[in-house]
Every structure is written in structure tokens, then in C-alpha cells.
Steps between C-alpha positions, in 0.01 A plus 500: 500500500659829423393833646237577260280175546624547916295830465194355301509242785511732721208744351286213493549355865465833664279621219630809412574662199845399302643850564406480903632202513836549322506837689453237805819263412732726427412673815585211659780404317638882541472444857650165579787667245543766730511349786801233410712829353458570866621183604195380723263229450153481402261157632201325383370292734450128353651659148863629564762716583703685260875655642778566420832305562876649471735317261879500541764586253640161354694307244327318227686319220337567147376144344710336191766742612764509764429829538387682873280835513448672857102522556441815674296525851175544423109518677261252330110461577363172627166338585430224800175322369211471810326217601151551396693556122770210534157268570261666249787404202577149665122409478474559139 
């Protein structure tokens, strides 16, 4: 599903128009954005938790090559699945 048919879901579930509900998701998506630039966490109970997780400077050796490259330190985004979401996907 790309964002598109996410919104059309969306418009139809809550049933609002396509332009309140893409004005809805990227709201949210804005938001949860915003909030991991600024390094905290935001939780859905029995869906997830997105956060963010420091990576190290390190070594990696290029494949087919015996070259190495440094990979810089670097902030990356994750998400912890919930429960009620980890259960919902198993059952199908």
C-alpha cells in the first residue's frame, strides 16, 4: 500500500473527505517526524514505538573488493512492534 491508497483507506474508515484525510496523515506523519529530529519517542499502545537509536562510526569492507570505507556516526529511526499488532499479523 503506498501513501495514496493509505489515505483512501484512511478517508473511508474515518469517513472523511480525501483532502481531510491526507491533511490528517501528514499531520501525523509531520509530527512523529518532528518529534524523532528531537530525539524523543512517540508510543502506541498495542501498535508501537518509533525512536531513535545512535550508531557508531565503524569500518566496513566494500564487497568483491578488498577495499575498507569509514561509515560515519550517524542517528537512524526505528520502530518496536506492540503486542496487540505483533498478534493481529501472526493471526492472519
Amino acid at each position: 500500500m503506498n501513501k495514496a491508497e493509505f489515505i483512501d483507506a484512511v478517508a473511508t474508515k474515518a469517513g472523511l473527505s480525501k483532502k481531510d484525510a491526507k491533511n490528517a496523515v501528514d499531520a501525523v506523519l509531520d509530527t512523529i517526524t518532528e518529534t524523532l529530529v528531537k530525539k524523543d519517542s512517540v508510543s502506541f499502545i498495542g501498535f508501537g514505538t518509533f525512536t531513535t537509536s545512535e550508531r557508531a562510526e565503524r569500518t566496513a569492507k566494500v564487497p568483491g573488493t578488498d577495499r575498507t570505507v569509514k561509515v560515519p556516526a550517524t542517528t537512524v529511526a526505528k520502530f518496536k512492534v506492540g503486542k496487540a499488532l505483533k498478534e493481529a499479523v501472526a493471526a492472519k
